[in-house]
Backbone as JSON, one array per atom type, in Angstrom:
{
  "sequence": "XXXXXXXXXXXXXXXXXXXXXXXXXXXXXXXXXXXXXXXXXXXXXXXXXXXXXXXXXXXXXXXXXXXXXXXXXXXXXXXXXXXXXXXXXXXXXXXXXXXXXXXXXXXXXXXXXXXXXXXXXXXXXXXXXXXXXXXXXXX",
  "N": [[84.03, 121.69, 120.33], [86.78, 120.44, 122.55], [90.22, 121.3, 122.18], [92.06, 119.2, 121.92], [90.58, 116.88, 121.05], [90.46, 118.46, 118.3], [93.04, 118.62, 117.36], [93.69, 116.44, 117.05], [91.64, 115.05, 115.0], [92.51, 117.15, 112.97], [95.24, 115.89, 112.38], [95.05, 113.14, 112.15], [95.58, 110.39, 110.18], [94.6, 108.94, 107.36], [92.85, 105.37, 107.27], [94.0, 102.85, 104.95], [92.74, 100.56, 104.29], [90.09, 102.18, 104.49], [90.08, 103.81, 103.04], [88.66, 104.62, 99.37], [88.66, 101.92, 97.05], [89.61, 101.75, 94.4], [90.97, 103.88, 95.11], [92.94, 103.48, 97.59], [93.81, 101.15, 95.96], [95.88, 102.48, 94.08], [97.38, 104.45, 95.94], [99.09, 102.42, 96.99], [100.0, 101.13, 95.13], [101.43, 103.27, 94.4], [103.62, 103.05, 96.5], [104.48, 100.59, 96.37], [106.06, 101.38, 93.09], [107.71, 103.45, 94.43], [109.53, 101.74, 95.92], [110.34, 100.21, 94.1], [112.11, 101.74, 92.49], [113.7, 102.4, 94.43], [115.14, 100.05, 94.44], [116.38, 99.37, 92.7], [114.65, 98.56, 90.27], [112.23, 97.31, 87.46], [108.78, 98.56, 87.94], [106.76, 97.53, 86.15], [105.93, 94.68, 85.8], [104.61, 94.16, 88.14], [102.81, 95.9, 88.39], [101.36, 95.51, 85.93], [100.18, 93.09, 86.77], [99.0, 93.53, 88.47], [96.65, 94.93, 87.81], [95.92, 93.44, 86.06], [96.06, 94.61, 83.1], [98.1, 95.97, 80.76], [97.8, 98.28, 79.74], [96.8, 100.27, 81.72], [98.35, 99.79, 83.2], [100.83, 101.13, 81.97], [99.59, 103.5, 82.4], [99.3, 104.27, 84.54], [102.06, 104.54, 85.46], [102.22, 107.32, 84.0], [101.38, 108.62, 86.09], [102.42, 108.61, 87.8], [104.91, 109.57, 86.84], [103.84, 112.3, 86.36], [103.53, 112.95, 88.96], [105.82, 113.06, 90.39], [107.33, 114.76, 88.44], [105.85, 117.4, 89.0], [104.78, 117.62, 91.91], [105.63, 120.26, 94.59], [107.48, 119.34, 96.67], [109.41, 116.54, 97.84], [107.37, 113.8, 97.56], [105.57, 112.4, 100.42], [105.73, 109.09, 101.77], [104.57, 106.34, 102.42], [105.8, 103.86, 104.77], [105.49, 100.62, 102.9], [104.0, 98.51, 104.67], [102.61, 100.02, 106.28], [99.84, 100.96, 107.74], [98.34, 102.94, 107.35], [97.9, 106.25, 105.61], [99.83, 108.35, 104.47], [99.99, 112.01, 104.53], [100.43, 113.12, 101.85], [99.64, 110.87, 100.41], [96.77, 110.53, 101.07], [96.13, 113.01, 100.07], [96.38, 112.15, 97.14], [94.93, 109.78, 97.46], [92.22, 111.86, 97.28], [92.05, 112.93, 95.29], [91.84, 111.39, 93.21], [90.04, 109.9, 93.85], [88.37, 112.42, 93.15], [88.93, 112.54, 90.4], [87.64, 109.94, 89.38], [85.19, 110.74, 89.86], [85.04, 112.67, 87.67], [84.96, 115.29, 88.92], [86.09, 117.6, 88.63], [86.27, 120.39, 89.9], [86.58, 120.17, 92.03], [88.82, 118.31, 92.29], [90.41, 120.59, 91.79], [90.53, 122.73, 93.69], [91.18, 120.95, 96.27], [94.19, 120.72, 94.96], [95.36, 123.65, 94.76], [96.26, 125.2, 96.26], [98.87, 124.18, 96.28], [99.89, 123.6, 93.52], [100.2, 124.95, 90.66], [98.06, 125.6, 87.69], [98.6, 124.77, 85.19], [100.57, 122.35, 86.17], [98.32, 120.9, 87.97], [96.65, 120.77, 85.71], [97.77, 118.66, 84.21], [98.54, 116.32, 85.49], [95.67, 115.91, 86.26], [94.65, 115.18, 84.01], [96.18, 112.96, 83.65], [95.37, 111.45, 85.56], [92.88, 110.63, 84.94], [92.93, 109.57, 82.45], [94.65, 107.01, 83.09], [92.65, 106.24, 85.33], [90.59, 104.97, 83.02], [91.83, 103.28, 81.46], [91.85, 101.27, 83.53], [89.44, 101.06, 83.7], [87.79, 100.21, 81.39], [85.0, 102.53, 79.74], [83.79, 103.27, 81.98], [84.96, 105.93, 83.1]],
  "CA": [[84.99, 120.6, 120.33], [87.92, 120.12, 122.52], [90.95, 121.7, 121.37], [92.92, 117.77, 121.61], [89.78, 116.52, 119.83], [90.45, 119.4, 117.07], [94.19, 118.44, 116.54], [93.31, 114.88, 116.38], [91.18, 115.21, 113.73], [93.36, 117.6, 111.6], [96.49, 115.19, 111.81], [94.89, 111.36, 111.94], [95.87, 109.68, 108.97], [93.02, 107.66, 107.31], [93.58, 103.88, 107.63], [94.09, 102.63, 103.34], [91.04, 99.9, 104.22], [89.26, 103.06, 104.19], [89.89, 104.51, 100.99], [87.72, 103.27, 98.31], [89.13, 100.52, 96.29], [90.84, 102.98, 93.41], [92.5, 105.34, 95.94], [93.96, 102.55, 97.92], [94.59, 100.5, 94.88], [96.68, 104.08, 93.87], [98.17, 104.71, 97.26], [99.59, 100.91, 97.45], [100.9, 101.0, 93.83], [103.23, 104.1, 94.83], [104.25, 102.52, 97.53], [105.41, 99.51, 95.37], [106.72, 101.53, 92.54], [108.8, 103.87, 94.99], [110.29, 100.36, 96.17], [111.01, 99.54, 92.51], [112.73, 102.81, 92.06], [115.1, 103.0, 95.1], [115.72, 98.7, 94.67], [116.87, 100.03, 90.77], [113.68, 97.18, 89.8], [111.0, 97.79, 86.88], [107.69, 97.76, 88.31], [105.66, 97.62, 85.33], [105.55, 93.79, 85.93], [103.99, 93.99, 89.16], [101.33, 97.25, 87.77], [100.29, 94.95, 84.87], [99.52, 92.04, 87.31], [97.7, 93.66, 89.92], [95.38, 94.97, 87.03], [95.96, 92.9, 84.27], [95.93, 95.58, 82.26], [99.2, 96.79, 80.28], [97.37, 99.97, 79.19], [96.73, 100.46, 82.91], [99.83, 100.15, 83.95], [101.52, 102.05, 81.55], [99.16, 104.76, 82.3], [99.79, 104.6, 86.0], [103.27, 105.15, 85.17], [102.67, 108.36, 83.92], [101.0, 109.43, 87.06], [103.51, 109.02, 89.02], [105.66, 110.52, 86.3], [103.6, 113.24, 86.5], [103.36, 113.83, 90.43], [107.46, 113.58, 90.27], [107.72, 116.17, 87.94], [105.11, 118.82, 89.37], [105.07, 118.37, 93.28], [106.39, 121.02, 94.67], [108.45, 118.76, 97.64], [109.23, 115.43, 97.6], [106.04, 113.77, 98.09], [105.89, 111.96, 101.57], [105.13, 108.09, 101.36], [104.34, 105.26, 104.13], [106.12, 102.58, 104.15], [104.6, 99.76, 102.93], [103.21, 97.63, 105.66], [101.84, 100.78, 107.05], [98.42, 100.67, 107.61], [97.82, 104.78, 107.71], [98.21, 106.87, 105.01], [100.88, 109.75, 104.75], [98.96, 113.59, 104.2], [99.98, 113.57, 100.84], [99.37, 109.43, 100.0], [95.57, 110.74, 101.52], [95.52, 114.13, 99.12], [96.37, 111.7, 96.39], [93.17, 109.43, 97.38], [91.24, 112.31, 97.03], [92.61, 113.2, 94.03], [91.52, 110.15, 92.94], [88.09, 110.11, 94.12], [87.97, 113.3, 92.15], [89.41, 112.66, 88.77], [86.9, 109.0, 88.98], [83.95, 111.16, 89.49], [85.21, 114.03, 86.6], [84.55, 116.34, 89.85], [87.4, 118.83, 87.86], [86.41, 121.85, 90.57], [87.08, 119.57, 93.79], [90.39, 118.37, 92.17], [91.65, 122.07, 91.55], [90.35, 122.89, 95.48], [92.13, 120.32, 97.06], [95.7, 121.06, 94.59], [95.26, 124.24, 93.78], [97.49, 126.11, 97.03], [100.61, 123.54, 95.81], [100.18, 123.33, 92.25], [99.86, 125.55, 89.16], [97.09, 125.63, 86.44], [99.12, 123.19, 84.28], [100.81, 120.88, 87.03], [97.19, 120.35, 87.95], [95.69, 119.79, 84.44], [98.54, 117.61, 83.78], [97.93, 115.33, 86.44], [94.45, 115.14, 85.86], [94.75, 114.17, 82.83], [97.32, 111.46, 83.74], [94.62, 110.31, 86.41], [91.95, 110.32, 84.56], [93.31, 108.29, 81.8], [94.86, 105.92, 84.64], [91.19, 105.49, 85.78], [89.52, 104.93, 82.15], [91.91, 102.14, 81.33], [91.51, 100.35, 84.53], [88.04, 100.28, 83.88], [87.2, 101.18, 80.19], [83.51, 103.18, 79.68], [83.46, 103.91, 83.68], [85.22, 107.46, 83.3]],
  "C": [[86.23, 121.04, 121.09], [89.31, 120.39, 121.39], [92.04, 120.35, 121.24], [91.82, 117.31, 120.55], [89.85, 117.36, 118.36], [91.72, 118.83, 116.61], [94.34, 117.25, 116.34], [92.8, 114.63, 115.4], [91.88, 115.91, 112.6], [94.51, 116.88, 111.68], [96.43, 113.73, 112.48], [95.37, 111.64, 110.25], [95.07, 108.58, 108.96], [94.22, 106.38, 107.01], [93.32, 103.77, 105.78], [93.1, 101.35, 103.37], [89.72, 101.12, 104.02], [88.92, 104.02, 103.38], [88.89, 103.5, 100.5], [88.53, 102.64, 97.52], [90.05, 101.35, 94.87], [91.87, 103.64, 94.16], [93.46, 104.25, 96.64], [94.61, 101.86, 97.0], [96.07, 101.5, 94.6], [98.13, 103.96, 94.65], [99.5, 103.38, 97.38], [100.57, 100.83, 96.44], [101.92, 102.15, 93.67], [103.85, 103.71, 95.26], [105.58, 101.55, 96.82], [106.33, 100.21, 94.15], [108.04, 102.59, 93.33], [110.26, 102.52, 95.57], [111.28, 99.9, 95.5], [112.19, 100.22, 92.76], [114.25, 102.53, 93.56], [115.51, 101.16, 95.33], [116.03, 98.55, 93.24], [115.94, 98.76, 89.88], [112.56, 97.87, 89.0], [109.62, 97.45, 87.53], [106.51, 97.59, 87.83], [105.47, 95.84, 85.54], [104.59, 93.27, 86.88], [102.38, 94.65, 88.91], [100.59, 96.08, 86.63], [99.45, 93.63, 85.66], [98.69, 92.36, 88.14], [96.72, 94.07, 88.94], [94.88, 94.66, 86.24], [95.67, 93.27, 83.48], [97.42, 96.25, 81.69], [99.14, 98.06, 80.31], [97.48, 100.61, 80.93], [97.96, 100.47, 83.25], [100.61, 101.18, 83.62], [100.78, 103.57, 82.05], [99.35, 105.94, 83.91], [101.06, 105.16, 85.97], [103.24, 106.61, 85.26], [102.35, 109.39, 84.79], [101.67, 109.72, 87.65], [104.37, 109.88, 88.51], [105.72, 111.88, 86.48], [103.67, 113.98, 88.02], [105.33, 114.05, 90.7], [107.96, 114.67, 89.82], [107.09, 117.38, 88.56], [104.86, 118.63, 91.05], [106.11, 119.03, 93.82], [107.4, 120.19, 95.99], [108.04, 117.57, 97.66], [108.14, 114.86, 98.48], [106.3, 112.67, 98.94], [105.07, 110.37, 101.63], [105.59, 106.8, 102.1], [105.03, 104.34, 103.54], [105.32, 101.78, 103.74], [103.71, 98.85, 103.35], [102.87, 98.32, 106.28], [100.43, 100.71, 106.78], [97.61, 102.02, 107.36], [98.31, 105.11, 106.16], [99.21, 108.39, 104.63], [99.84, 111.16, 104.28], [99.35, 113.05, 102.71], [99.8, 112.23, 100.07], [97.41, 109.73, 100.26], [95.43, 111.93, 100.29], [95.57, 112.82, 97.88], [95.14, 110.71, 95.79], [92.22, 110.61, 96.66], [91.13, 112.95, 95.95], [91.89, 112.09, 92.85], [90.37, 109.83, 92.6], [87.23, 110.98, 93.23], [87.99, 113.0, 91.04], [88.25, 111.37, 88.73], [85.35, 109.75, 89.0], [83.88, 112.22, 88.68], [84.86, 115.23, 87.5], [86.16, 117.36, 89.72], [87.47, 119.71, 89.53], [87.18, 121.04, 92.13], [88.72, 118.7, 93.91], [91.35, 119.65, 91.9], [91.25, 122.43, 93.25], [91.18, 122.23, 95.93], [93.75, 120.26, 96.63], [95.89, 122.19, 94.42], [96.4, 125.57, 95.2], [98.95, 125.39, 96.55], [100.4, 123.75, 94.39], [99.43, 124.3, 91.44], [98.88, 125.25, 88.41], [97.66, 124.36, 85.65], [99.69, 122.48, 85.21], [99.41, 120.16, 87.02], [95.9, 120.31, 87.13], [96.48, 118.67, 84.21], [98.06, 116.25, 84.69], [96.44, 115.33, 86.21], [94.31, 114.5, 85.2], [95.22, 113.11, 83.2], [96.15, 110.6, 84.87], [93.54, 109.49, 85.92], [91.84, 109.19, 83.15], [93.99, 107.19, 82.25], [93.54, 105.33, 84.64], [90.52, 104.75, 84.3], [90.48, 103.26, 81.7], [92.06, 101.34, 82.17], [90.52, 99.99, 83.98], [87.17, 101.16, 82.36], [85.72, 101.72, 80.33], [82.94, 103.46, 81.56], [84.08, 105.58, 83.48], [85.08, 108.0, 82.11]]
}
């Protein structure tokens, strides 16, 4: 491979039609609650409507709670009418992808040079109960 074809590939940013339907869901609902946050607006009204789920929402909450408290630099996040994904709006997909298939080892691989043993149980946890009340008896 072409050494332009090599650095193209390590710094595209996947398009958020191309996530699967959780990770973008995810990705989209940072987006919106970073919005909230710096337009001083709750955005648990918006989280319970896109999933009509309270539990869901609240649980999303604490994801984000959680990636606030334990990334190690503020985590980098597209505007909203972007169509691309930022590197770490894409680790977060796959984060995602992981915690919905309980694939534990491929969510400590892909966090495990930024984040600690407990940052990244914490956040699992917080994803994985995220995912279960989206979609009870799926995770």
């Amino acid at each position: 491979m072409e050494s332009t074809g090599l650095i193209r590939r390590l710094t595209e940013q996947p398009l958020i039609r191309d996530l699967s339907v959780d990770a973008a869901q995810t990705v989209l609902a940072l987006r919106y609650c970073i919005l909230c946050r710096r337009g001083e607006r709750d955005p648990m009204p918006e989280l319970e409507r896109r999933w009509g789920n309270v539990l869901a929402a609240r649980r999303y909450r604490l994801v984000v709670e959680a990636i606030g408290h334990c990334w190690p630099d503020p985590f980098a996040v597209a505007p909203p009418c972007c169509p691309r994904a930022s590197f770490d709006e894409s680790l977060l997909a796959a984060m995602v992808g992981a915690a919905a298939r309980r694939d534990r080892a491929r969510f400590d691989w892909l966090t495990s040079e930024m984040l600690g043993s407990d940052a990244r149980e914490l956040i699992f946890v917080a994803v994985e109960n995220f995912l279960r009340a989206m979609a009870p008896g799926r995770v």
